[in-house]
C-alpha positions in Angstrom: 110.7 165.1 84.5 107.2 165.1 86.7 108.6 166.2 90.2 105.7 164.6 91.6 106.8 161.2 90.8 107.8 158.8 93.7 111.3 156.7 92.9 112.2 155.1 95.8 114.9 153.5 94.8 114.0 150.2 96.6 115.3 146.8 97.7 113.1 143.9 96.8 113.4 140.1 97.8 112.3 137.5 95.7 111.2 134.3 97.2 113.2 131.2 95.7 110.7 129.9 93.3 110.3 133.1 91.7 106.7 133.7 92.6 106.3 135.8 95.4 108.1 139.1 96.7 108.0 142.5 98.3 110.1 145.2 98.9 112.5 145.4 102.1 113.8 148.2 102.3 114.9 151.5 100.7 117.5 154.7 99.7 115.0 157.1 101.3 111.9 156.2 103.7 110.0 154.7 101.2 106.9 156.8 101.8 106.7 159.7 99.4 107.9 162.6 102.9 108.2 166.2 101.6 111.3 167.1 100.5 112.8 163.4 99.8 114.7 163.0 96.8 114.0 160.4 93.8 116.5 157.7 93.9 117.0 154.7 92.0 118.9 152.0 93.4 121.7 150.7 90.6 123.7 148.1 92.5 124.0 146.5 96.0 126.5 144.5 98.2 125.3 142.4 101.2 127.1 142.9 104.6 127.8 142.1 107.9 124.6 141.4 110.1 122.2 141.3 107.7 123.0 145.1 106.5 122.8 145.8 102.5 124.6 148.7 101.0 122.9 150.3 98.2 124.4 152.8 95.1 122.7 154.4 92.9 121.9 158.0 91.9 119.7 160.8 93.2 117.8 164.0 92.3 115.3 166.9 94.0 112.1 166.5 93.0 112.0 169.3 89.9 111.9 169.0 86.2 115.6 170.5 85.6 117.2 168.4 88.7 120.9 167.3 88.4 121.4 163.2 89.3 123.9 162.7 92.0 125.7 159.7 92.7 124.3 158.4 95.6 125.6 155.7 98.4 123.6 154.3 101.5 123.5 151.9 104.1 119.9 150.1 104.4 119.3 149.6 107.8 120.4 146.0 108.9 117.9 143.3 109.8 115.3 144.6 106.9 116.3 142.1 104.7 115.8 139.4 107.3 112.8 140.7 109.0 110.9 141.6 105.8 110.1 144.9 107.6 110.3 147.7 104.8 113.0 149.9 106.0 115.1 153.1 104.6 118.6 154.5 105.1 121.1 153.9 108.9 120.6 157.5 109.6 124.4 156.6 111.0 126.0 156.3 107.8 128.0 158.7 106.0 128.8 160.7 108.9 124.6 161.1 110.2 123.8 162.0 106.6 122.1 158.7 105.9 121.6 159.4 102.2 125.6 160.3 101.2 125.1 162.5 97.7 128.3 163.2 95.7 129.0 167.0 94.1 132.4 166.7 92.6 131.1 168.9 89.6 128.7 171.6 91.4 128.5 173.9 88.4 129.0 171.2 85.9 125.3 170.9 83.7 125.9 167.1 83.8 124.8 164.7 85.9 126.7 162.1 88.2 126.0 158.7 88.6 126.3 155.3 90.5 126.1 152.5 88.3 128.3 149.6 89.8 129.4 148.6 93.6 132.6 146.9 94.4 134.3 146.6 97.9 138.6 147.1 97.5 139.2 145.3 100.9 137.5 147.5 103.8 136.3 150.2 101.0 133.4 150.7 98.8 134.4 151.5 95.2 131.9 153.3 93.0 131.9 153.5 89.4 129.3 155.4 87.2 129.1 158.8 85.4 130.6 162.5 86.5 130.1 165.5 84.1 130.2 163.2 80.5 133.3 161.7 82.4 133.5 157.8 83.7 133.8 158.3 87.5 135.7 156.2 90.5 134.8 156.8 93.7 136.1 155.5 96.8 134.5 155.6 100.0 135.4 154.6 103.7 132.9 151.0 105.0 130.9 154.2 107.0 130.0 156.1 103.8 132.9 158.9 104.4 134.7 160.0 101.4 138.3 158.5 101.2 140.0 161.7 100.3 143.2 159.6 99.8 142.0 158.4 96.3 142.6 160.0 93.5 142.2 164.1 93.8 140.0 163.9 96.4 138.0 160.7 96.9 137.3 160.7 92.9 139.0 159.9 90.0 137.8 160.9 86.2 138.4 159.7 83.2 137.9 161.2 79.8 138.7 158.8 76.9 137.6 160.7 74.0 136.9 164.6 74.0 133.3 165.9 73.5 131.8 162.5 74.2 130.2 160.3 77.0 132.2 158.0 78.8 130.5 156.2 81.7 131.0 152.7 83.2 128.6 150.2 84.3 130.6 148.1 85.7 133.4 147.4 88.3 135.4 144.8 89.7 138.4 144.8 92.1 141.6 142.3 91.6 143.0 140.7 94.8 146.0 142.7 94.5 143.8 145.6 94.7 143.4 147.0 90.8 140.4 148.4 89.6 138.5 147.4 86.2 135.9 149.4 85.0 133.8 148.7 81.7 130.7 150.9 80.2 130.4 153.1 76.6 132.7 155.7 74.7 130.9 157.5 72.0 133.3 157.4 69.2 132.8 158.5 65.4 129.6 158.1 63.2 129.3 162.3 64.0 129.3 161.1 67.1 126.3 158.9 67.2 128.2 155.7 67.7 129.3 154.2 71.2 131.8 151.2 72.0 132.7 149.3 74.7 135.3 150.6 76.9 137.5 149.0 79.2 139.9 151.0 82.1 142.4 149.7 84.3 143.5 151.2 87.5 146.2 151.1 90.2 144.8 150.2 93.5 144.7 153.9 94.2 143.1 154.7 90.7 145.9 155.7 88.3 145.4 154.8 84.8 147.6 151.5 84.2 149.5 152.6 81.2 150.5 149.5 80.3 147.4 148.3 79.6 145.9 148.8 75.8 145.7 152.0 75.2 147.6 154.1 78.2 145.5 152.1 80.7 141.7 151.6 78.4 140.5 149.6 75.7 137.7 150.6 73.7 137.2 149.0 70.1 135.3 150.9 67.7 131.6 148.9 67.5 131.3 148.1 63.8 128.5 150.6 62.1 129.0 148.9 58.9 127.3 145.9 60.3 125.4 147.8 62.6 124.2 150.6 61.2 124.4 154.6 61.9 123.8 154.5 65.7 125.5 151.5 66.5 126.0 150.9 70.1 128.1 148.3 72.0 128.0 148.6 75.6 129.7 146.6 78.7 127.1 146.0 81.7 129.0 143.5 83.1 132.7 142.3 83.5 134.3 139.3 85.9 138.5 138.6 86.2 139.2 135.5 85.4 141.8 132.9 85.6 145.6 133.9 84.0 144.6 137.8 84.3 142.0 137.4 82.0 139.0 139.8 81.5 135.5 138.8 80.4 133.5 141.7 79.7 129.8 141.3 78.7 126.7 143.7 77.0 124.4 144.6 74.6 125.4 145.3 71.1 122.7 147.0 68.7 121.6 149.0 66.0 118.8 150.8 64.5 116.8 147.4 63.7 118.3 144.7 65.7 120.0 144.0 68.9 122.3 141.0 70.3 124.4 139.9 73.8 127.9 139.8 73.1 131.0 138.7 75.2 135.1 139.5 75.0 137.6 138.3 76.6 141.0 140.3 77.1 144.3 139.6 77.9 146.3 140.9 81.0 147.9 143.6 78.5 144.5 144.5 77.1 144.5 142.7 73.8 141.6 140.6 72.6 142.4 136.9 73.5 142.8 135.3 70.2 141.8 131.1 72.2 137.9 133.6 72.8 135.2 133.3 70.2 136.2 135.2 66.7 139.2 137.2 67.8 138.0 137.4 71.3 134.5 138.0 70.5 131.4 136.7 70.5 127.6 137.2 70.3 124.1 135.7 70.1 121.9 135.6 66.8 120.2 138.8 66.2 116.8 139.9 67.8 114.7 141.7 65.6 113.5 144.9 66.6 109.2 145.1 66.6 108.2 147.8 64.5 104.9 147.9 66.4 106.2 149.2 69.5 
């Protein structure tokens, strides 16, 4: 909340023994200029010649800012060179910086949280107004108006909560997976795992579990009040398969856990316990 605060949302590159590293380049200059927005940098694709594009979020510099979704092109050769760079002031039309405002008097912020290409596109997937937002760009950072109602598609899974995904993958016949959080029940201080499916133009599958998303309620008898499962990651695997992958915790432990689903959305019964599984608790430290 300090608008003073300097989040670059940078690029960093890690030599291969793990000991050495710097950053390379960056969503805005990288140099704290007047007027420059704090970004953080979420996820990242590598590209033709060297270039590296970047998603992520972004916000003015004041305490009651809105986060926008934001998408960028770092400038190519800076990964090579080591030379710290910002945004191709070419992208997105000559924005540079390309900021989303599907919900302009919406309280809520918007967010990039995962990067996918879908052939010559970049797919977004994140956050828009407590809704889980697509959002499908053009390789130049231009909007692709052609998708969904005009370049973004949101989907609300359960009324009066937060749905968001952290994750996104594209199938090679062009469908869209998305997994992140639903808050569910508990007074609505629970959240589970969610799990959408989309046309290649980002229609709800309906098919698929429950009219096109999967979201099993996280257990808060085991749990606790609080309990949390949520997806960071997913890959499509062999059959139509989908693994999906997070972070399952309560008030005094937490654990990684994995599913596997079915092409139809139902957990694969051949995965884990009934097409789950996780690691042994760790124990929260009470001295933190």
């Amino acid at each position: 909340d300090e608008p003073a605060e300097h989040w670059y949302g940078r690029l960093y590159r890690i030599s291969p023994d793990g000991f050495r590293g710097d950053w390379v380049a960056s969503m805005t200059s990288g140099d704290g200029r007047p007027g420059e927005p704090k970004t953080f940098l979420n996820d990242f694709l590598f590209g033709p010649g060297g270039e590296v594009i970047g998603a992520g979020t972004s916000a003015e510099r004041r305490p009651d800012a809105r986060s926008h979704a934001a998408l960028a092109r770092l400038l190519p050769g800076a990964v090579d060179r080591g030379s710290p760079a910002g945004p191709d002031p070419s992208f997105g039309g000559g924005v540079g910086l390309v900021e989303s405002s599907f919900f302009p008097d919406a309280p809520h912020l918007e967010a990039a949280n995962a990067l996918s290409r879908q052939g010559k596109k970049l797919l977004i997937a994140g956050e828009g107004n407590n809704d889980l937002l697509l959002t499908r760009y053009t390789r130049n950072g231009l909007l692709d108006r052609r998708f969904g109602r005009g370049g973004a598609v949101t989907t609300d899974f359960r009324a009066f909560t937060v749905d968001r995904a952290n994750a996104v993958a594209v199938a090679a016949d062009g469908e869209i997976f998305a997994a992140g959080s639903s808050g569910h029940g508990c007074f609505r201080q629970c959240v589970s795992m969610l799990l959408a499916r989309y046309g290649k133009n980002g229609r709800l599958v309906r098919k698929f579990g429950a009219e096109g998303i999967v979201s099993p309620n996280v257990d808060a008898d085991a749990y606790g009040k609080g309990a949390a499962e949520i997806a960071y990651d997913l890959s499509l695997r062999e059959q139509g398969k989908i693994l999906v992958g997070g972070i399952v915790k309560g008030p005094n432990s937490s654990r990684f856990f994995l599913r596997r689903f079915l092409a139809d959305g139902r957990p694969d019964p051949s995965f884990g316990r009934r097409g789950r599984l996780s690691t042994l608790p760790v124990a929260a430290d009470r001295r933190r």
